[in-house]
C-alpha positions in Angstrom: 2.5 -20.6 -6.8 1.9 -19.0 -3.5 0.1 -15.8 -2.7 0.1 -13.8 0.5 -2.8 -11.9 1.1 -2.0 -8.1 2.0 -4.3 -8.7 4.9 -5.8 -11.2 7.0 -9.9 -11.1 8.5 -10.4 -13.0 11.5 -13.0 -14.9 12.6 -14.7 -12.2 14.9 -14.6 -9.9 11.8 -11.7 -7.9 12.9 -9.6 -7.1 10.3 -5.5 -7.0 9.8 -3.1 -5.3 8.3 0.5 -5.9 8.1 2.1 -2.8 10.0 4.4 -2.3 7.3 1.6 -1.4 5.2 -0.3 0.5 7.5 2.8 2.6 8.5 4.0 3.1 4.5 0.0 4.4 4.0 0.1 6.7 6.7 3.8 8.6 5.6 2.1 8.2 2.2 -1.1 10.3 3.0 0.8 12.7 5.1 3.0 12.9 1.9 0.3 13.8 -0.3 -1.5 16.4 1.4 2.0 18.3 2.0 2.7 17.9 -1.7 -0.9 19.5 -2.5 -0.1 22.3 -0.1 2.6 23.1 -1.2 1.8 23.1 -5.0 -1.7 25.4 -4.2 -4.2 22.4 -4.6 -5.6 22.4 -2.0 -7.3 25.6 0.2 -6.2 23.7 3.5 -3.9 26.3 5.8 -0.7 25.0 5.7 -0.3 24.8 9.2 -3.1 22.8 9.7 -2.0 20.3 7.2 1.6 20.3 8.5 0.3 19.1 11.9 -2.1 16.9 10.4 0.8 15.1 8.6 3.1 15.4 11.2 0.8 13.4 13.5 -0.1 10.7 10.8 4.1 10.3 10.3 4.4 10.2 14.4 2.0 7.4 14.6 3.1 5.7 11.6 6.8 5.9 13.8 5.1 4.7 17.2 3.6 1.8 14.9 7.1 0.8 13.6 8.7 1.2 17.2 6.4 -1.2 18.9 6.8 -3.8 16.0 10.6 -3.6 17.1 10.0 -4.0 20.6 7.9 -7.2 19.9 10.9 -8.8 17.8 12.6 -11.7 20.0 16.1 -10.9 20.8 18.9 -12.2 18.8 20.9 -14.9 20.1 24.0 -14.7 18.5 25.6 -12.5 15.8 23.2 -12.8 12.2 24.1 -15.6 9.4 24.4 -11.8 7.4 26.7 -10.1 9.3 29.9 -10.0 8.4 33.3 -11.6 10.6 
């Protein structure tokens, strides 16, 4: 049986987390505070929680986009795609 951790502490005590996770928190947070607003649970303005969550989903999206740009290029057409 093998287990992957869901993140990883190196030895100079820094800590990491798998961007996938991090990015899937962030739109989650941002979610949740625009669900409260919406419903009247929270006394937040709405406008500051809109831009609030809008920032947390842009980073979240500048996260994903620099994973990408670290992925190698494919040589050669995928084992997946189809002829």
């Amino acid at each position: 049986m093998t287990v992957s951790p869901g993140f990883l502490l190196l030895a100079n005590g820094r800590l990491l987390v798998p961007a996938d996770e991090m990015t899937g928190l962030l739109r989650h947070v941002a979610a949740v505070w625009l669900q409260a607003t919406d419903r009247g649970e929270a006394d937040h303005d709405p406008a500051t929680v809109l831009a609030l969550a809008t920032s947390l989903m842009e980073v979240a999206d500048l996260i994903d986009a620099e994973c990408i740009a670290l992925l190698p290029p494919e040589e050669g057409p995928s084992e997946d795609a189809p002829d």
